[in-house]
Structures are given as C-alpha cells and as structure tokens.
C-alpha positions as YAML, in Angstrom:
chain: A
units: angstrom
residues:
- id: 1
  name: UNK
  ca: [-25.88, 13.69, -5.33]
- id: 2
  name: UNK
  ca: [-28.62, 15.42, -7.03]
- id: 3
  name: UNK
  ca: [-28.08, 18.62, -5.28]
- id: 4
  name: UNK
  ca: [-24.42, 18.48, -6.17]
- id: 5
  name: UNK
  ca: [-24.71, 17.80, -9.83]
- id: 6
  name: UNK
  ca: [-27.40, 20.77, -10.21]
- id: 7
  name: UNK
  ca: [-24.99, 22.87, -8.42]
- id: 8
  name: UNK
  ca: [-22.20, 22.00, -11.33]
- id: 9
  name: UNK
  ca: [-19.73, 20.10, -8.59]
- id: 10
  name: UNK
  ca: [-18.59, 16.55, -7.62]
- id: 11
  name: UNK
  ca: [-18.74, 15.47, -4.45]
- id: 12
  name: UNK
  ca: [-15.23, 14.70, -2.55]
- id: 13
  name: UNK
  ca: [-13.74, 11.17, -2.19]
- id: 14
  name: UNK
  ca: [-12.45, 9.91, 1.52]
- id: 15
  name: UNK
  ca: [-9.30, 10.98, 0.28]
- id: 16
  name: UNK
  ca: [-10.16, 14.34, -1.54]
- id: 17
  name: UNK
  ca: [-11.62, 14.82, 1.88]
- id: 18
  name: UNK
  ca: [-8.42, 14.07, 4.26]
- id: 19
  name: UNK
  ca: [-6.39, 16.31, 1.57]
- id: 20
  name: UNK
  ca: [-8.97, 19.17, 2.00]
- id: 21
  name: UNK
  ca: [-8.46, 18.55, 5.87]
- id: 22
  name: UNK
  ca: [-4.45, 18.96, 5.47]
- id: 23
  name: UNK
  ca: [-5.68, 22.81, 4.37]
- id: 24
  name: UNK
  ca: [-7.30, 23.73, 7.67]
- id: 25
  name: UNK
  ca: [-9.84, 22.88, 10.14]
- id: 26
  name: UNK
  ca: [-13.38, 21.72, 8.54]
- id: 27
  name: UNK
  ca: [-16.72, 20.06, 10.09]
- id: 28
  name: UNK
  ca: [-15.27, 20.40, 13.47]
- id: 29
  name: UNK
  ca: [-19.05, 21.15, 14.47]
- id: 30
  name: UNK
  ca: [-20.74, 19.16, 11.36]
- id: 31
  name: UNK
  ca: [-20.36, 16.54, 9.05]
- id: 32
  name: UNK
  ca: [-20.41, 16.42, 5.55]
- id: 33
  name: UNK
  ca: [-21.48, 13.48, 3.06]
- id: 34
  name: UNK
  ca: [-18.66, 12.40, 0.80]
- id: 35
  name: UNK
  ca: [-18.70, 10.48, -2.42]
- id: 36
  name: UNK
  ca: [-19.36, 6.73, -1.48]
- id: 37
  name: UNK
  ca: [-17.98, 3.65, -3.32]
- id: 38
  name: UNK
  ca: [-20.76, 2.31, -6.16]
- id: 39
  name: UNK
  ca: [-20.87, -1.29, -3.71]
- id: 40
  name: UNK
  ca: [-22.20, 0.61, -0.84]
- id: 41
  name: UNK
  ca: [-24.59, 2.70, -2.60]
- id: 42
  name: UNK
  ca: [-26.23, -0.06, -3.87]
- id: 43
  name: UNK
  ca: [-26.77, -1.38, -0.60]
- id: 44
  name: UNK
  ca: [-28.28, 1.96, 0.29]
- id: 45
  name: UNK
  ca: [-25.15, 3.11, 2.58]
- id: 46
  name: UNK
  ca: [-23.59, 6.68, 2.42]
- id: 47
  name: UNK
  ca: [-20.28, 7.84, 4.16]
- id: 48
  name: UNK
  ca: [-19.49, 11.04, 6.08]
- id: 49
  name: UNK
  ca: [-16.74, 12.70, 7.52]
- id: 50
  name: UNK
  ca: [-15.76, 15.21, 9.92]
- id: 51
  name: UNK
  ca: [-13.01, 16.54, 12.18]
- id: 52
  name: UNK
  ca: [-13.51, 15.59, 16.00]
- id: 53
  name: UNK
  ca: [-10.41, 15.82, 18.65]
- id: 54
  name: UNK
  ca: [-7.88, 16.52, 16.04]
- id: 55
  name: UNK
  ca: [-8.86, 13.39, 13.82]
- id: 56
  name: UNK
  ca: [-11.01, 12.77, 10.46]
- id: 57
  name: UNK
  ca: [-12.94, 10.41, 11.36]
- id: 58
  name: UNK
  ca: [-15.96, 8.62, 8.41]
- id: 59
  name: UNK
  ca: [-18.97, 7.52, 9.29]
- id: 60
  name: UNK
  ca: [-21.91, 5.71, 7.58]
- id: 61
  name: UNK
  ca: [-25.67, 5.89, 7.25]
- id: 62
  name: UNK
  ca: [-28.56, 5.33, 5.19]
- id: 63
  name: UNK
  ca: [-28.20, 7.54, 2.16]
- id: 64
  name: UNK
  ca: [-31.65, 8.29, 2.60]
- id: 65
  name: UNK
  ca: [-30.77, 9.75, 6.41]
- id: 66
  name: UNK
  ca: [-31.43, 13.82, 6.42]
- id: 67
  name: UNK
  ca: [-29.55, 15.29, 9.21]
- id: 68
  name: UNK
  ca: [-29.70, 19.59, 9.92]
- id: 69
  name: UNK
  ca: [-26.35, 20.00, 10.48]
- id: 70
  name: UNK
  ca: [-25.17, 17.73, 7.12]
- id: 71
  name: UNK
  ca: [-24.27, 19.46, 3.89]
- id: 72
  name: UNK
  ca: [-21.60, 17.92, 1.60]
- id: 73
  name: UNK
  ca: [-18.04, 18.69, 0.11]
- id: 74
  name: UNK
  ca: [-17.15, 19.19, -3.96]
- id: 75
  name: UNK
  ca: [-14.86, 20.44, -6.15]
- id: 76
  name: UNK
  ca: [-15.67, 22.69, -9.26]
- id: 77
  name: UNK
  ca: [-13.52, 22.26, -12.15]
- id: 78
  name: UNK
  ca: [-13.14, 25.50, -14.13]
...
C-alpha cells in the first residue's frame, strides 16, 4: 500500500480487478494484491487475484506474506 501511494496510484478493488480482466488476459502466470476491505486488514488479511483456467479466481494471505512473483494492480487518475 505504501509502494502504491509513493508511486501516485490506488490499488484495484475485486471488482476494478474482474473489469480489468474483461480487457484481456492478466496474471495468468502471477498474482497480484488487490485493495482489501478495512475488516480484513485489520485482522492482518490481504486478497489477491489472478487468472487460472479461464477464471479470476481471489485468494488471501497475511498482508505481511512477500511472494517473487506478486506485484499489485492500480489505477492513476490524471
């Protein structure tokens, strides 16, 4: 989240994320972290999201989790 705000962007919602999806084929070898509701955060939870056999499909982990292959999605409103 820190990244992203330095960078200038917001992170995309689950369903900023399926609409970006609707566009073309992303993450179909990663994932990306996506903006997580304020209740999960607070129980230390992040979501996820990829495309796998023609699906999105979100996932959750410790927001603390660093994974190689895991960057995240935003928007940049000029």
């Amino acid at each position: 989240m820190d990244m992203a705000a330095a960078m200038g962007i917001e992170l995309l919602t689950e369903e900023e994320y399926r609409e970006l999806q609707k566009l073309g084929e992303f993450d179909t070898k990663s994932s990306s972290w996506v903006k997580t509701p304020a209740d999960m955060r607070k129980l230390g939870g992040a979501l996820f999201g990829d495309r796998r056999f023609g699906r999105v499909f979100f996932y959750h982990n410790g927001a603390e989790s660093y994974y190689n292959g895991r960057g995240f999605r935003g928007w940049l409103r000029v």
